[in-house]
C-alpha positions in Angstrom: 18.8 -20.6 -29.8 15.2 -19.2 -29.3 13.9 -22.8 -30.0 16.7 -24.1 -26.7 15.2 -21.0 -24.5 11.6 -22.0 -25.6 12.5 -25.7 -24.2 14.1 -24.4 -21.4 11.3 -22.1 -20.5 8.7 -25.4 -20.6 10.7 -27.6 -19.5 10.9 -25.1 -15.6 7.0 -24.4 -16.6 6.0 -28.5 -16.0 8.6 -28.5 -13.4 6.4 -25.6 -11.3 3.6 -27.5 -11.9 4.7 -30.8 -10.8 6.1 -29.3 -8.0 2.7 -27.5 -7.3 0.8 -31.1 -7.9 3.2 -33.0 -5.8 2.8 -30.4 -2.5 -0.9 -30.8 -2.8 -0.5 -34.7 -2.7 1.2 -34.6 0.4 -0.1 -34.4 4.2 -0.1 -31.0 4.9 -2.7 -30.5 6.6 -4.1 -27.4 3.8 -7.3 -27.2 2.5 -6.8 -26.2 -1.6 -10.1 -24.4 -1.4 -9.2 -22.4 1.4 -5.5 -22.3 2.2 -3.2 -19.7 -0.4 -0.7 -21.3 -2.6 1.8 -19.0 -0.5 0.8 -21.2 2.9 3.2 -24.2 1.8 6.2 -22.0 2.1 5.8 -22.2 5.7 6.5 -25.2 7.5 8.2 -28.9 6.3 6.9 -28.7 2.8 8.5 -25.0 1.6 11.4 -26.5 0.1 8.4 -27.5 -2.9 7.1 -23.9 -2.8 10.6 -22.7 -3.0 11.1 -25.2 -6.1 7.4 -24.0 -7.8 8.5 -20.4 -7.0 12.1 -20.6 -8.8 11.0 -22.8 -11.5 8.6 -20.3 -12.9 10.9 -17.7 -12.3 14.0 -19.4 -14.5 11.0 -20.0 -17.1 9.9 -16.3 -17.4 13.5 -15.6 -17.8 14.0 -18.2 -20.6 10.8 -17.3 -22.3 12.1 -13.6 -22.1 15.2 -14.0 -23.4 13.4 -16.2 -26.4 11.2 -13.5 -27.0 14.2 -10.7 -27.3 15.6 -13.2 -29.7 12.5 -14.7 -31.6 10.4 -11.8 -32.1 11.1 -8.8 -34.3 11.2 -5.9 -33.1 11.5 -7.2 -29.2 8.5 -6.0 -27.7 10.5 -4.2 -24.4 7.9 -3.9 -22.5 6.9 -8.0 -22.4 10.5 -8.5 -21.9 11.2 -6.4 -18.7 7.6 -7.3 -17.4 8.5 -10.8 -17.7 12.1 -10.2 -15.9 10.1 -8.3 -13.1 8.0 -11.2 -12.7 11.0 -13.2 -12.6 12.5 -11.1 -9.5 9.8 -11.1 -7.6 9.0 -15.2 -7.4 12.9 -15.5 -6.7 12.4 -13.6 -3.6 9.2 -14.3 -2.3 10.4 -17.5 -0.9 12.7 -15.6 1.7 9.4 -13.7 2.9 7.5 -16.1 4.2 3.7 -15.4 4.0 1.6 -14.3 7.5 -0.6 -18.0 8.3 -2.3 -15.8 10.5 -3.6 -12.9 8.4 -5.3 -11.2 11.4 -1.7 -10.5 12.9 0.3 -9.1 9.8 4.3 -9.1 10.1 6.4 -6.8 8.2 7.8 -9.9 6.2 3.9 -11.1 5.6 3.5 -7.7 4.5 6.2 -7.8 2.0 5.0 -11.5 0.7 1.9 -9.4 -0.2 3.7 -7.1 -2.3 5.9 -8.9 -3.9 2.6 -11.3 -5.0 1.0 -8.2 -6.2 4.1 -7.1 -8.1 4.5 -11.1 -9.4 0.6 -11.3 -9.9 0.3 -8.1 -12.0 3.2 -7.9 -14.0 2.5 -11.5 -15.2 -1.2 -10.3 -15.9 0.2 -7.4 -17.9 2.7 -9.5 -19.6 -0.3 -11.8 -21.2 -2.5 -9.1 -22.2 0.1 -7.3 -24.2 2.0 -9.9 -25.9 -1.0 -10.3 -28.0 -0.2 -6.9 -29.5 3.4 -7.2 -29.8 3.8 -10.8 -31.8 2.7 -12.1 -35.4 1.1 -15.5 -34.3 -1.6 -15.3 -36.2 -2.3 -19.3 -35.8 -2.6 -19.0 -32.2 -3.7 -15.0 -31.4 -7.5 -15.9 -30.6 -5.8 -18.3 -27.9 -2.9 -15.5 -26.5 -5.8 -13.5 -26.4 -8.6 -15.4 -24.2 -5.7 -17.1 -22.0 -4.2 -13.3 -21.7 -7.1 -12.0 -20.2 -8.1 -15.3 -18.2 -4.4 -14.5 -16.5 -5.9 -10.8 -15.8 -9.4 -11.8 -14.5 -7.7 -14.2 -12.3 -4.9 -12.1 -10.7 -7.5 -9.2 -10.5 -10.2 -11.5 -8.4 -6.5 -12.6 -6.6 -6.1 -9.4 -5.5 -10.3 -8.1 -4.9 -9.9 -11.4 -2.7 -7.5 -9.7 -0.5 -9.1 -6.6 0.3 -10.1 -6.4 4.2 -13.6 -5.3 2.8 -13.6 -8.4 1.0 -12.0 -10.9 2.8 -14.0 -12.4 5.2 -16.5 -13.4 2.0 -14.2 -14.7 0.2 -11.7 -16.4 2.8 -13.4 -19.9 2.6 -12.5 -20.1 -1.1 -9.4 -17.8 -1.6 -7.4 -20.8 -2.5 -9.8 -22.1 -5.1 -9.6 -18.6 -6.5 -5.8 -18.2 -6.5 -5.0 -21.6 -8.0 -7.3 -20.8 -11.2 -4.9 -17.8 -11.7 -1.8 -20.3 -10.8 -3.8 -22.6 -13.6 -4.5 -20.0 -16.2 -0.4 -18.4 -15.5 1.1 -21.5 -16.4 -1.0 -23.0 -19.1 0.0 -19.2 -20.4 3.9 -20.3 -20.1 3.3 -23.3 -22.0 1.7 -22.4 -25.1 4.0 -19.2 -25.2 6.9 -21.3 -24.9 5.6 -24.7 -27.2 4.8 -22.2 -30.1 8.2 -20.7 -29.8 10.0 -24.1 -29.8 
């Protein structure tokens, strides 16, 4: 069973990223180095953010449900921070991000926070499963791809800080798709190692 959940939890990680890959092929008129990841869910092309946002969502579910099963004792803690992460990607969707981030909308606003909730618990989640699993073959890699996922959701979120912003508005995107790289290259080592 852990070894189906494992497959299950790739198989939604590669379709995130090729729904992620596809988007960017398309003519949306985005700039990757500027625009957020968050931007294609407004307009014509949301219906591949919806798919990237519910894909990795069904995978943190599968890989939590692997972990409960595969690991002894269950580390909780990865487990509910992984369903938490889950949560919040399945509703970001229906709150649409603010395109213009001067004029912030109560439903922008919520986008926001529901990034930060997604953002950090995944950042939490990679840091401690290190701590919680016997895998010695690929610890050293849990470990530096654990606290790439950190650096990156922390520089995410410094990004977005009105003191910050302006500097780092030109490149935000760049910044937010290393942490969308590190996240899911995260997902699929977790879940090949537990197939």
């Amino acid at each position: 069973m852990v070894a189906v959940l494992a497959c299950l939890a790739l198989l939604a990680t590669l379709t995130c990223l090729g729904a992620l890959v596809w988007v960017h092929l398309l003519p949306t008129g985005y700039r990757p180095l500027r625009n957020a990841v968050s931007d294609y869910g407004v307009g014509p092309y949301r219906a591949f953010y919806r798919a990237q946002t519910a894909a990795i969502a069904v995978a943190a579910l599968c890989l939590a449900a692997a972990i409960a099963k595969g690991v002894d004792p269950s580390p909780r803690r990865v487990i509910v921070l992984l369903v938490i992460f889950a949560v919040a990607r399945l509703a970001i969707p229906s709150f649409p991000t603010d395109l213009d981030r001067g004029q912030p909308t109560r439903t922008g606003r919520t986008h926001v926070l529901l990034a930060g909730v997604a953002f950090g618990s995944i950042a939490w989640t990679a840091a401690a499963l290190p701590d919680h699993v016997d895998w010695p073959s690929i610890h050293g890699l849990l470990v530096t791809l654990g606290w790439i996922v950190v650096a990156t959701a922390i520089a995410c979120g410094l990004a977005m800080i009105r003191l910050l912003h302006a500097t780092t508005e030109p490149f935000f995107g760049l910044i937010e798709r290393c942490f969308y790289a590190a996240m899911i290259t995260w997902f699929a080592v977790v879940s090949i190692h537990l197939v």
